[in-house]
PAMAR-859364 format. One record per residue (C-alpha): residue number from 1; residue in three letters; y, x, z. Coordinates in steps of 0.02 Angstrom, whole numbers, plus 50000, padded with zeros to 5 digits. Each point is the difference from the previous one (the first is absolute). Layout:
<rs>
+------+------+-------+-------+-------+
: resi : resn :    c2 :    c1 :    c3 :
+------+------+-------+-------+-------+
:  NUM :  Ala :     Y :     X :     Z :
...
+------+------+-------+-------+-------+
</rs>
This chain:
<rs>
+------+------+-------+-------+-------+
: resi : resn :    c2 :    c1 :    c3 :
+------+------+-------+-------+-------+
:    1 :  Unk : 50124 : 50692 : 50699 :
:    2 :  Unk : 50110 : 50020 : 49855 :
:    3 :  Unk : 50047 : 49856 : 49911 :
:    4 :  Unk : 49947 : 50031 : 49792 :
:    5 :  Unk : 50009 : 49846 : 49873 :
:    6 :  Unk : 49943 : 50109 : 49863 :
:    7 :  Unk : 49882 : 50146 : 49969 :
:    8 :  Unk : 49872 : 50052 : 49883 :
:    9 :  Unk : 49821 : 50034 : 49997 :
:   10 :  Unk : 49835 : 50024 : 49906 :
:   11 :  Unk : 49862 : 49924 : 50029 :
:   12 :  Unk : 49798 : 50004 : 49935 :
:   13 :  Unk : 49878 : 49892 : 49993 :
:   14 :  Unk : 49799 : 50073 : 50022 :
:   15 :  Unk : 49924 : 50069 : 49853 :
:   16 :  Unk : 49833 : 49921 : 49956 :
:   17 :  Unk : 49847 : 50062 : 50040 :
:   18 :  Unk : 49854 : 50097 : 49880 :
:   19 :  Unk : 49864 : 49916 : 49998 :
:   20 :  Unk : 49837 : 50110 : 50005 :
:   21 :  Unk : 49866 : 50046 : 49887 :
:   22 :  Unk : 49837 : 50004 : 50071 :
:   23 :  Unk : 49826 : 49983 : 49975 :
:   24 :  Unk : 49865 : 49932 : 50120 :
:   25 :  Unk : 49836 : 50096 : 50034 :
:   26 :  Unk : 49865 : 50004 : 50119 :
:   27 :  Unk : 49821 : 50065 : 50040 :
:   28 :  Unk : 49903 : 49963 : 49882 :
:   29 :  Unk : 50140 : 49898 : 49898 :
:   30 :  Unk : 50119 : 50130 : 49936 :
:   31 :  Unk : 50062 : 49896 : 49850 :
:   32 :  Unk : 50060 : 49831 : 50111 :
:   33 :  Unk : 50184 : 49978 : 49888 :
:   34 :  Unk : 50182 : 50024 : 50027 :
:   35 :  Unk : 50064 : 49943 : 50158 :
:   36 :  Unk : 50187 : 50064 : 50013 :
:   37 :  Unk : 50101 : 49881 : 50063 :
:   38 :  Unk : 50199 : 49966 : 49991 :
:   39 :  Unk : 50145 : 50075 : 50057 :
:   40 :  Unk : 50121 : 49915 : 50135 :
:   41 :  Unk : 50150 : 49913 : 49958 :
:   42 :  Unk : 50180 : 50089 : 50044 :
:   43 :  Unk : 50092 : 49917 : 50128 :
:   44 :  Unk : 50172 : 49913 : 49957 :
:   45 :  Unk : 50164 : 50040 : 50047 :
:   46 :  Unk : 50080 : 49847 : 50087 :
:   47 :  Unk : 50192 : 49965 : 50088 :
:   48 :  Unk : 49986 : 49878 : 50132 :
:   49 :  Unk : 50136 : 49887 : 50068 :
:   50 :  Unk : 50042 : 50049 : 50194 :
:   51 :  Unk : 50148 : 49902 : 50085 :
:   52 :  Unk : 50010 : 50120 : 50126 :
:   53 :  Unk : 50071 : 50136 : 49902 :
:   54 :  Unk : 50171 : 49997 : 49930 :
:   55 :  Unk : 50032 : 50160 : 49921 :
:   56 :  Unk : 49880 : 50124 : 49865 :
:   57 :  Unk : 50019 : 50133 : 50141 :
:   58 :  Unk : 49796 : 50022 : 50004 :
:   59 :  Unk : 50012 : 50002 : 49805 :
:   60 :  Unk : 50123 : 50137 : 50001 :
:   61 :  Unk : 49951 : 50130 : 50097 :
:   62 :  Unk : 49800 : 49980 : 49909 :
:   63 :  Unk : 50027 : 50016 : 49814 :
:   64 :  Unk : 49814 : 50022 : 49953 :
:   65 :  Unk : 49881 : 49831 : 50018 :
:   66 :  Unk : 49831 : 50020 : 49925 :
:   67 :  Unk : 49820 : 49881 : 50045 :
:   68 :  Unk : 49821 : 50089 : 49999 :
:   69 :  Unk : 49910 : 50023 : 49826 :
:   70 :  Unk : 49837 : 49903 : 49986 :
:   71 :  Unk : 49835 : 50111 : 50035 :
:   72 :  Unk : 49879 : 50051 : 49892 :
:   73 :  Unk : 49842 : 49909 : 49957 :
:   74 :  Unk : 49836 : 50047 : 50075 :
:   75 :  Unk : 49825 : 50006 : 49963 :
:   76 :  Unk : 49876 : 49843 : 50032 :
:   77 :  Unk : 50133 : 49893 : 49895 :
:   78 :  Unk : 50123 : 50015 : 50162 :
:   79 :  Unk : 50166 : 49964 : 49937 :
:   80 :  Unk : 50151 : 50123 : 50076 :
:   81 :  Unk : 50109 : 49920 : 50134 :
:   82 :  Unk : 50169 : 49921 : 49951 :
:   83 :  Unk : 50153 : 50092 : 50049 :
:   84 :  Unk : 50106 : 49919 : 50139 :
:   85 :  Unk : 50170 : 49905 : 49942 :
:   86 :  Unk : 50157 : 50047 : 50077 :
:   87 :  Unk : 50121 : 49891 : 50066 :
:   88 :  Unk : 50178 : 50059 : 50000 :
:   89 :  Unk : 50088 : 49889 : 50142 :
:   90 :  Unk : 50191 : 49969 : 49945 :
:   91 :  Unk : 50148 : 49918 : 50066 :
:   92 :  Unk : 50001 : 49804 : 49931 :
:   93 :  Unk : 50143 : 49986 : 49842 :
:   94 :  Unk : 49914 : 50195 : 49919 :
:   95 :  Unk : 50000 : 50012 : 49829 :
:   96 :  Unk : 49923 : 50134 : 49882 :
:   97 :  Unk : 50055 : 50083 : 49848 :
:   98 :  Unk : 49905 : 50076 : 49868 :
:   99 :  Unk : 50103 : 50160 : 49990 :
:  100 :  Unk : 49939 : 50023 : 49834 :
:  101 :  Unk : 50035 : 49842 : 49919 :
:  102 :  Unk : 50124 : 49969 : 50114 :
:  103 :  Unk : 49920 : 49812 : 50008 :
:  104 :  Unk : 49973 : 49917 : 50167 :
:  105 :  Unk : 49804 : 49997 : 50046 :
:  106 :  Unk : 49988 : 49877 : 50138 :
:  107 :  Unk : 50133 : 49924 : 50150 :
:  108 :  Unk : 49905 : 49969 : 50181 :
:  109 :  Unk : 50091 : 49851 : 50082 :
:  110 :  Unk : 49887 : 49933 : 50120 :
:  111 :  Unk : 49914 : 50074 : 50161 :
:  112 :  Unk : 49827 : 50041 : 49956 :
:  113 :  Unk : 50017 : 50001 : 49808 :
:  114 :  Unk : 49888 : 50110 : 49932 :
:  115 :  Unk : 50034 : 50066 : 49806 :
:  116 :  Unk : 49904 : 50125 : 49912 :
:  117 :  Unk : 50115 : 50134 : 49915 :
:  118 :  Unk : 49855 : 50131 : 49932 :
:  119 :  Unk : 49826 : 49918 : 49989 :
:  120 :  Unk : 49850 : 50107 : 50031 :
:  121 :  Unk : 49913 : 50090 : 49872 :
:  122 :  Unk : 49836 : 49914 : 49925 :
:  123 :  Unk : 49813 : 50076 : 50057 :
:  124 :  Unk : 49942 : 50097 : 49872 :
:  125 :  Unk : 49807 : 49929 : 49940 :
:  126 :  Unk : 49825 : 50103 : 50052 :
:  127 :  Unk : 49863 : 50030 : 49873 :
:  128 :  Unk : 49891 : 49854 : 50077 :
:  129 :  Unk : 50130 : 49916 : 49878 :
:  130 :  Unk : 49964 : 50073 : 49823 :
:  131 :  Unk : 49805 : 49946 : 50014 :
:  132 :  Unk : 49958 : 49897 : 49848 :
:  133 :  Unk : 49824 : 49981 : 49914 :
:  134 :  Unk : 50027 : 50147 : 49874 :
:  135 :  Unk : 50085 : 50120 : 50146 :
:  136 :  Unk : 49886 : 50014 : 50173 :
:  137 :  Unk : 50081 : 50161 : 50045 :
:  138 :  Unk : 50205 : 49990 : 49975 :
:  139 :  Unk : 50088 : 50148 : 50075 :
:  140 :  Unk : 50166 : 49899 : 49958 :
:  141 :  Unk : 50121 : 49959 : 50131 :
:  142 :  Unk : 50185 : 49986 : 50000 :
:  143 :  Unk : 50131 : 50087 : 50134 :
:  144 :  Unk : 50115 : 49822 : 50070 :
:  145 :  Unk : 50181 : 49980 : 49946 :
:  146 :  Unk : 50128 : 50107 : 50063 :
:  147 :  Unk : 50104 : 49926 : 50148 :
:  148 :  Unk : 50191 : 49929 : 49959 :
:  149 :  Unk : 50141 : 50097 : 50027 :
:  150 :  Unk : 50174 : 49940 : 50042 :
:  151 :  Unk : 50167 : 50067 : 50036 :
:  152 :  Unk : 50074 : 49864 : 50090 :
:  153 :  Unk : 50197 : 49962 : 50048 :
:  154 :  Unk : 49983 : 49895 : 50142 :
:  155 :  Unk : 50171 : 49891 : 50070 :
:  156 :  Unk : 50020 : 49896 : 50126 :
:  157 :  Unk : 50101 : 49847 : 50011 :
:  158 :  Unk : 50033 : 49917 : 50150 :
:  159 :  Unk : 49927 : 49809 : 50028 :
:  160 :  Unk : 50130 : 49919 : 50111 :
:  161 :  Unk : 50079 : 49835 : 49986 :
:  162 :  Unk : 50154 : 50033 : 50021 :
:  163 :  Unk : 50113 : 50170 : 49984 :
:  164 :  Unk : 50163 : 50050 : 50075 :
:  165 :  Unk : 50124 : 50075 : 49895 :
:  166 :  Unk : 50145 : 50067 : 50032 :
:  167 :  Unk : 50141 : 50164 : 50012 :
:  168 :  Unk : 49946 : 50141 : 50160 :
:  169 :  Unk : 50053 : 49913 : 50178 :
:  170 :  Unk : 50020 : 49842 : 49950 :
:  171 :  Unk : 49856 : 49954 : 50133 :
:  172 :  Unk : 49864 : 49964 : 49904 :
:  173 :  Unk : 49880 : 50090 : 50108 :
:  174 :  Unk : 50088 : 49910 : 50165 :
:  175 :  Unk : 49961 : 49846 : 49930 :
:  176 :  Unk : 49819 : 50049 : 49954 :
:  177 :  Unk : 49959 : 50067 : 50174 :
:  178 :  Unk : 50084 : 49819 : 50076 :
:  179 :  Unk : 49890 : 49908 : 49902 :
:  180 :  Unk : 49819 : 50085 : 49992 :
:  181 :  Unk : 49912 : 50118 : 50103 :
:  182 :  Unk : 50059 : 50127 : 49874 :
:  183 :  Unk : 50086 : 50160 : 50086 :
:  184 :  Unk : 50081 : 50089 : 49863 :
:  185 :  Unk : 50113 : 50159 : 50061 :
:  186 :  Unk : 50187 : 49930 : 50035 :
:  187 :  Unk : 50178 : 50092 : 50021 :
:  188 :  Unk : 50180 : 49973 : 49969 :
:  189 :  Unk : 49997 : 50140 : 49822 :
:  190 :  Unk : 49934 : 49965 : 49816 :
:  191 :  Unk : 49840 : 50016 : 49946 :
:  192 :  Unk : 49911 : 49980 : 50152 :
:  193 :  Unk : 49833 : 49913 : 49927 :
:  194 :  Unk : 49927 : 50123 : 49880 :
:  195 :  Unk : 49859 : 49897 : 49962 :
:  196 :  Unk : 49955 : 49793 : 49969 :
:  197 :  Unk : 49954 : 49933 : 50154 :
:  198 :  Unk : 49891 : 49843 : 49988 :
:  199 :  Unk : 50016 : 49871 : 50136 :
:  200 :  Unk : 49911 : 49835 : 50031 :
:  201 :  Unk : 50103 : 49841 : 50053 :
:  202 :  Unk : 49951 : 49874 : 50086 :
:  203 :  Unk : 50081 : 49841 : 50009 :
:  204 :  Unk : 49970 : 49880 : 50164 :
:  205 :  Unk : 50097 : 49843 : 49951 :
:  206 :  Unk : 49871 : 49968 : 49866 :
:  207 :  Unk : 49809 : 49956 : 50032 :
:  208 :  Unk : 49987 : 50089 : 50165 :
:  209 :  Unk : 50013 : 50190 : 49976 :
:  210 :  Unk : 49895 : 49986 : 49842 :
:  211 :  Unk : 50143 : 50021 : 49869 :
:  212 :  Unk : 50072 : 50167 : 49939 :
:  213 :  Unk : 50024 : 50116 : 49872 :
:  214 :  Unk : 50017 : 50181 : 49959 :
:  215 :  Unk : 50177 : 50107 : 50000 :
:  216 :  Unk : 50033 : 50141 : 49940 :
:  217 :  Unk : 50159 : 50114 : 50033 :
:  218 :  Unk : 50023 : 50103 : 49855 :
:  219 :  Unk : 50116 : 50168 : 50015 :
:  220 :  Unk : 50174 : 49985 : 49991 :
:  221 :  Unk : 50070 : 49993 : 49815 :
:  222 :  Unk : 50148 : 50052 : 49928 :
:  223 :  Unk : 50104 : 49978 : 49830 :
:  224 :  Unk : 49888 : 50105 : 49866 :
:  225 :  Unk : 49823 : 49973 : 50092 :
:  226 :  Unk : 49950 : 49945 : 49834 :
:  227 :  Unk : 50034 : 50141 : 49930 :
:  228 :  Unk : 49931 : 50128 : 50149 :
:  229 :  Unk : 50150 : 49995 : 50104 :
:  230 :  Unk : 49938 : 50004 : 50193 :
:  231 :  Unk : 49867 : 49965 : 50089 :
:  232 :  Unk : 49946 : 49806 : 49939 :
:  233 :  Unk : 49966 : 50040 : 49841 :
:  234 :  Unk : 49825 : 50067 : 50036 :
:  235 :  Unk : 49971 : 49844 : 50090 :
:  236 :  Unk : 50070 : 49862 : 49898 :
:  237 :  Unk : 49811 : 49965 : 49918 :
:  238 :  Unk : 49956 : 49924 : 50161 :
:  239 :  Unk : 50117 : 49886 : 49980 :
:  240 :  Unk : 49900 : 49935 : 49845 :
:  241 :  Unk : 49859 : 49919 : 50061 :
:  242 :  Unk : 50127 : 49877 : 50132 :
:  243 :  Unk : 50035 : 49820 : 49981 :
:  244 :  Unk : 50168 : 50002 : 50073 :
:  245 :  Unk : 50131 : 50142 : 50019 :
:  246 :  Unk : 50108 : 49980 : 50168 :
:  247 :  Unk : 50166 : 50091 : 49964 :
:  248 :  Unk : 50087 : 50069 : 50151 :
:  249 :  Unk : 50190 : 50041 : 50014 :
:  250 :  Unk : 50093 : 50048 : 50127 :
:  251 :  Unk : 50156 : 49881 : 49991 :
:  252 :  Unk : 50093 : 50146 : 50093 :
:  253 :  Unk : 49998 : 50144 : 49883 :
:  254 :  Unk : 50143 : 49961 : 49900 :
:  255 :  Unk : 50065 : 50180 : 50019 :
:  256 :  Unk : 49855 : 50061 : 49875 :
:  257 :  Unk : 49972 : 49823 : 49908 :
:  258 :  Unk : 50012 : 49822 : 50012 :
:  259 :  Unk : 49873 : 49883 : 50034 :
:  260 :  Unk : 49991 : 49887 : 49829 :
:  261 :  Unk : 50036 : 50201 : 49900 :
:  262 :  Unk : 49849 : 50059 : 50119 :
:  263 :  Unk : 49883 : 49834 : 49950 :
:  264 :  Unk : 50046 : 50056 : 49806 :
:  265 :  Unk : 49968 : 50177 : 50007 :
:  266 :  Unk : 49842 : 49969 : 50097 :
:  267 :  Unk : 49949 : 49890 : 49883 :
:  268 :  Unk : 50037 : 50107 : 49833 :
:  269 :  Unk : 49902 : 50112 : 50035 :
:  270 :  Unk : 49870 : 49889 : 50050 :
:  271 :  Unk : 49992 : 49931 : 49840 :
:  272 :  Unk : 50041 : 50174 : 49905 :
:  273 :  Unk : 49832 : 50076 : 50089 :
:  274 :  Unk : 49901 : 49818 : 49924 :
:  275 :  Unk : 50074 : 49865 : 49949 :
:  276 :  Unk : 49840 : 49886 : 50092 :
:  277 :  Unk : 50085 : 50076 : 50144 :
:  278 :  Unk : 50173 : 49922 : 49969 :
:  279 :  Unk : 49896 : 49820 : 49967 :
:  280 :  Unk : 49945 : 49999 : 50174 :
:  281 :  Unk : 50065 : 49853 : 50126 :
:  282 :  Unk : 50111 : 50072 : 50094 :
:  283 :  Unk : 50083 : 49974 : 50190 :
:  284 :  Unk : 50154 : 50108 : 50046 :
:  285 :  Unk : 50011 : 50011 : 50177 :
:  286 :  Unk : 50151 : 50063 : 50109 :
:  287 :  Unk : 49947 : 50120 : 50131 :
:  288 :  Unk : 50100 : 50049 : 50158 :
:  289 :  Unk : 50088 : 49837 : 50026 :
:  290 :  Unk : 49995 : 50016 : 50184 :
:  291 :  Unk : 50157 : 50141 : 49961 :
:  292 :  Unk : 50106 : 49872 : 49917 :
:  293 :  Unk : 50157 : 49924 : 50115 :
:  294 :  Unk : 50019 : 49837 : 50056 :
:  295 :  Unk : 50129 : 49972 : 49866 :
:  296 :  Unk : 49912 : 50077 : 49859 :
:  297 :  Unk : 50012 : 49897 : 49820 :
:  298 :  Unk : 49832 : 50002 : 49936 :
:  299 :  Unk : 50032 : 49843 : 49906 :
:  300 :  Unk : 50111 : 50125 : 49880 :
:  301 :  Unk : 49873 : 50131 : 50004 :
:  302 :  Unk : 49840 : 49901 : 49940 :
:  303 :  Unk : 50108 : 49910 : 49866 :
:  304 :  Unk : 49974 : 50111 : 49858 :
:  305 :  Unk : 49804 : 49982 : 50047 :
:  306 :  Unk : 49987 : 49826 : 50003 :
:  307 :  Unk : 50090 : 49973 : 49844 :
:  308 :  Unk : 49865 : 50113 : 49903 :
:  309 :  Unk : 49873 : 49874 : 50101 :
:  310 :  Unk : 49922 : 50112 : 50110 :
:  311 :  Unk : 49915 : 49945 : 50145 :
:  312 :  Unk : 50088 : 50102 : 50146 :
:  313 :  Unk : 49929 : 50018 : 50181 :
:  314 :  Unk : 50087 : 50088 : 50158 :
:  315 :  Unk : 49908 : 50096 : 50121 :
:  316 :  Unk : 50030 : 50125 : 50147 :
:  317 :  Unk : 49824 : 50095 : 50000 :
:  318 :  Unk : 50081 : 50100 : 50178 :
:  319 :  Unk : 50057 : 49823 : 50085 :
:  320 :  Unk : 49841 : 49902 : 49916 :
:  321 :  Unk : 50121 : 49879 : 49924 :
:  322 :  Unk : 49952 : 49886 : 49839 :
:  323 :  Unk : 49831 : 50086 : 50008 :
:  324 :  Unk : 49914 : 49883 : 50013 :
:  325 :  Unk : 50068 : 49871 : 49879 :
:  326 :  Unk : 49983 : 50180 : 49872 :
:  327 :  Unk : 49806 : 50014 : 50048 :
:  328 :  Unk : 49974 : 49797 : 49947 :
:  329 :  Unk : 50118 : 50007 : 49843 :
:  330 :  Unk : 49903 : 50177 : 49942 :
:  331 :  Unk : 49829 : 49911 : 50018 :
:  332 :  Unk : 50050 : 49825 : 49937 :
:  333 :  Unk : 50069 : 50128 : 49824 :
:  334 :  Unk : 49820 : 50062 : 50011 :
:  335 :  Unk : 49920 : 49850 : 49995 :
:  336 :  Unk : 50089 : 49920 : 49873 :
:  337 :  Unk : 49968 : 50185 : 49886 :
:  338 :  Unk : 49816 : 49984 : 50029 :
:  339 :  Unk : 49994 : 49835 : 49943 :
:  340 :  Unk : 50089 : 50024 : 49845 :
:  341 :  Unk : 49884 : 50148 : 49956 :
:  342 :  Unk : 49838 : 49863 : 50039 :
:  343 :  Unk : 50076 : 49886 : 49862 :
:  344 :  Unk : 50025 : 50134 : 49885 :
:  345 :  Unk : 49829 : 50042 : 50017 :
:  346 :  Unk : 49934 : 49840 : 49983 :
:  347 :  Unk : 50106 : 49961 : 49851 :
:  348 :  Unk : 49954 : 50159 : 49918 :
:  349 :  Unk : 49803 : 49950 : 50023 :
:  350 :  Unk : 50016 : 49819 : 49928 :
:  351 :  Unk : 50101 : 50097 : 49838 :
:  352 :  Unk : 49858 : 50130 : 50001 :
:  353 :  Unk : 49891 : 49860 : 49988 :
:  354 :  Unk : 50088 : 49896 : 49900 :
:  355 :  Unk : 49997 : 50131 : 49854 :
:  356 :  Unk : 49808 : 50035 : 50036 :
:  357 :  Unk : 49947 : 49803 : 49961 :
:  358 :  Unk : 50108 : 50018 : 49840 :
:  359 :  Unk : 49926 : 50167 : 49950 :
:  360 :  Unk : 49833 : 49929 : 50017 :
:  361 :  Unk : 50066 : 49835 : 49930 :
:  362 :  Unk : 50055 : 50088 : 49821 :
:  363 :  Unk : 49848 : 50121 : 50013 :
:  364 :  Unk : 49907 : 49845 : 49990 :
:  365 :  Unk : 50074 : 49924 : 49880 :
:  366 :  Unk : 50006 : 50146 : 49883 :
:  367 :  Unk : 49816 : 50020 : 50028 :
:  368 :  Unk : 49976 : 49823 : 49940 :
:  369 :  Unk : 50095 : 50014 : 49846 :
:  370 :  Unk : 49925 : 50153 : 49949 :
:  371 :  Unk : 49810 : 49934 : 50019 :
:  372 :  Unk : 50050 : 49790 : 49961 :
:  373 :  Unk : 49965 : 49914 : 50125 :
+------+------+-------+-------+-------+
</rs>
């Protein structure tokens, strides 16, 4: 299936139902009242978290999404049956944009959340309704309200915890297939991956199997991805959502560029696509170290690195060298980004609190001015 991030489509939730007017009669009794019950509700429109899709490819080749109207009220004060919701399974990390407004209506990040994006239409009322002591006989009724309708954006950013950037062949997707059970396509010209390729890590030194995170090995960029240039470009929103960026260079490619000038363009445009992007911890790993000499100086080469302080790691994703020492180091960055996002969340409830008590602190206080007490 073709891999899509970002397609469009409109969607409907279920008109309400009528309700009915009606009057009861029988033998001998032809005058027994109104007895017209309500319509049905329309059903909802819903998108519902799946983790084990990774692209909008069901979204994109079915534009049209609508749920069933409610039914019409019967006689005997029967009211109509509701319409049935529909659920709209999407890949985990979807959001949806109003292409109106142009405003985001919700983000799914969990498997199994369920969000409503176009509520049902309400049942519309039968005449049993409109009987009062000076009207016995109402004919009133009313119709239900019309169904939502949405034109919807819908993008998808991928959830991983930790991305691989870096120019075509530097052996990003080596390293990915070395590490996971990921098999992303891989050959000795550019652009070979075409599309993100998510892989989960797992990392045996720690806890027994039960630690690992999420890569992801994003196209191959080059200088003006920013800016359209290549294939990365269309992919460098997935690098978003990541808690650490892993920068790969090959240390061997300084025909085309060197490694610290291949770190700075990588990063520029990075940072020029969003600067949260260029605020992300980074790790700059050196692929393809098994091809160095005996006598190669790497002490000269990861100089201008360390003296920016990056933290520099080498690896040999062909000869499984430094792997594993990589796999730890990614997850330890992972941890220690996780827990910095807990205290920031903590911190930001105790403020939110904070300025609730003093809101109803000098609400009180104004309130006892104004009456004396």
């Amino acid at each position: 299936m073709k891999f899509i991030d970002e397609t469009e489509i409109s969607v409907r939730s279920g008109h309400g139902g009528p309700g009915m007017v009606s009057f009861a009669s029988a033998k001998f009794a032809p005058k027994l009242g109104p007895d017209g019950g309500d319509g049905g509700f329309g059903g909802s429109v819903y998108l519902v978290g799946n983790s084990q899709l990774n692209s909008l490819s069901g979204l994109y080749y079915r534009r049209m999404y609508a749920a069933e109207d409610g039914a019409r009220g019967g006689s005997n004060g029967c009211t109509g049956r509701n319409g049935v919701d529909l659920d709209i399974p999407v890949p985990v990390g979807t959001m949806a944009f109003d292409q109106t407004t142009g405003k985001m209506v919700c983000e799914v990040m969990e498997d199994g959340q369920r969000i409503c994006i176009a509520e049902g239409g309400r049942r519309g009322l039968g005449n049993m309704r409109y009987v009062s002591a000076t009207h016995q006989a109402p004919e009133e009724f009313t119709k239900g309200t019309p169904g939502v309708e949405l034109d919807l954006r819908m993008e998808l950013k991928l959830i991983a915890d930790v991305g691989f950037a870096g120019f075509p062949n530097a052996g990003k997707s080596t390293l990915l297939s070395s590490i996971s059970a990921a098999r992303p396509k891989i050959a000795d010209y550019p652009f070979t991956t075409l599309t993100p390729q998510l892989g989960v890590v797992s990392v045996p030194e720690i806890d027994n199997w039960a630690a690992s995170f999420v890569a992801a090995d994003i196209p191959g960029l080059i200088e003006g991805a920013s800016e359209g240039r290549g294939l990365g470009h269309e992919f460098l929103r997935h690098l978003e959502r990541t808690k650490v960026v892993a920068y790969i260079i090959d240390p061997f490619n300084w025909d085309e560029i060197a490694p610290m000038d291949a770190y700075e363009t990588l990063r520029n445009e990075l940072e020029a696509f969003s600067t949260k992007l260029g605020q992300k911890r980074a790790l700059v790993v050196l692929s393809k170290a098994d091809l160095a000499p005996l006598d190669f100086d790497w002490v000269s080469l990861e100089e201008p690195f360390r003296e920016e302080g990056l933290e520099l790691l080498r690896i040999s994703s062909v000869a499984h060298l430094g792997l594993s020492a990589l796999k730890r180091r990614l997850w330890q960055i992972v941890q220690e980004e996780k827990d910095k996002l807990d205290v920031s969340l903590v911190e930001s409830l105790v403020t939110s609190r904070a300025r609730d008590d003093e809101y109803q602190w000098v609400t009180r206080t104004n309130e006892d001015m104004e009456f004396g007490i």
